[in-house]
Structures are given as structure tokens and as C-alpha cells.
N, C-alpha and C positions, 0 to 999 in steps of 0.2 A: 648315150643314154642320159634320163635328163632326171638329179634325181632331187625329188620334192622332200624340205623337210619344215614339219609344222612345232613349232612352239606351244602354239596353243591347243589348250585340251578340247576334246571335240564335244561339240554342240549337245545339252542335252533334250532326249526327249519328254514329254511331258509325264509319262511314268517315275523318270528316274529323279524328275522335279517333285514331284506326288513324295517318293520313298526317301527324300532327301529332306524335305517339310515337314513330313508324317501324317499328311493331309490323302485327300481323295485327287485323282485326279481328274473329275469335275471340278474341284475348289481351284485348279492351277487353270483350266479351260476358264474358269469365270475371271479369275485377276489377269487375262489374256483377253478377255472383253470386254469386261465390265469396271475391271479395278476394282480398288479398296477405299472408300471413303475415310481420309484422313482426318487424325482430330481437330486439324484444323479448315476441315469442309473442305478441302480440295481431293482430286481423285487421282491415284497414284494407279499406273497401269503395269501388269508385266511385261516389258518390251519381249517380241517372239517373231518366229516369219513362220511363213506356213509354205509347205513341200508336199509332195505328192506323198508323204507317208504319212503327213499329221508335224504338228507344231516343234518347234525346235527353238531353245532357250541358248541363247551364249552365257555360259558362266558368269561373267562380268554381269550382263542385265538381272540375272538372278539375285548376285550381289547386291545390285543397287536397288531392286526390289526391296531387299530384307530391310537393308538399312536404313531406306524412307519409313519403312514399316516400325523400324525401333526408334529412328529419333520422332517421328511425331505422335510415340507413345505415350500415352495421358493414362499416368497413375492412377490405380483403382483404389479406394480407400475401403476399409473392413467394414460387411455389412452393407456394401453401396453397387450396384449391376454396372456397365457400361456406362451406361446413361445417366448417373449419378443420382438412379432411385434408391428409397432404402428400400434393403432386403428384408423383408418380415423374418424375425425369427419363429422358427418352429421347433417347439420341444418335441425330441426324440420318444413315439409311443412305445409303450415296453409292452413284451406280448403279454397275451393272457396267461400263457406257460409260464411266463416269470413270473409274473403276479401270484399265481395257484401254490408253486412253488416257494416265495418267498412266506407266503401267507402258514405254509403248511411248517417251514421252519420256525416260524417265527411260536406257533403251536405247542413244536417240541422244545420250545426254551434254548435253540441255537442263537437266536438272534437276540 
């Protein structure tokens, strides 16, 4: 008897990539085709193979996914999208209940 022993952890499926992300797993099918546009304009792919049951990640590829994903991360500054537009700010509308309400207080000499 011939017996097999494996070291490494087995292969994930693209589910358990999805629940390990916290992503959808459409988002994990698109970085397995499409990649991720890196900030420095290159495209970084999830390496996968495909089997008769659907996609299968090696741990390790996963790894090296994230971590191209975090070193060629370009800092977001406050107030600025991705794209380093500015954010318009918008003042917070307060309802008309508050208003009614502050209005009626302010009536009874609370405020």
C-alpha cells in the first residue's frame, strides 16, 4: 500500500476565495480574467487553473495576488476618490422633524 502524504493545504475554490476577501465571487472570476489595474498601470492577474468543477486558487497564488495588490497601493489623501479628484463636500441635511422640533424648543425658552 502506497501511502500519499501532502504538505500542502488544498487548492482553494473560488467561494472560499470570495469568503476569505469578503468580496463577491464574481469579483474573484474577474481578477482570474481580467486582473486589477495597478497604480502603476500594469495588470496584475489572479493566477487559477480551471477543472471540471470550476476555478481552483493555490494558496501561495492567492498570497501573491494580495500582496502585489498592497505594495503597489497609492495612498488616498482626505477629501480626494481614487483618481485623485476632489470630493465635493456635502453638508449633512437635517430633517424637517428636527427643525419643527428644535424650532418648538427653542419657543419654550429651552434652548
Amino acid at each position: 500500500m502506497i501511502q500519499k502524504q501532502f504538505d500542502l493545504p488544498p487548492d482553494l475554490m473560488v467561494n472560499e476565495v470570495a469568503h476569505r476577501c469578503r468580496t463577491h465571487p464574481s469579483a474573484v472570476r474577474r481578477w482570474i480574467d481580467r486582473g486589477v489595474i495597478l497604480a502603476d498601470g500594469t495588470r496584475c492577474r489572479l493566477e487559477a487553473y480551471r477543472l471540471p468543477g470550476g476555478w481552483r486558487i493555490r494558496p501561495e497564488d492567492l498570497a501573491a495576488f494580495q500582496r502585489a495588490l498592497t505594495n503597489n497601493a497609492r495612498p488616498i489623501e482626505q477629501g480626494r476618490d481614487l483618481n485623485g479628484t476632489q470630493t465635493p463636500r456635502v453638508r449633512a441635511r437635517q430633517s424637517v422633524g428636527h427643525l419643527a422640533a428644535k424650532a418648538q424648543a427653542k419657543a419654550l425658552g429651552l434652548l
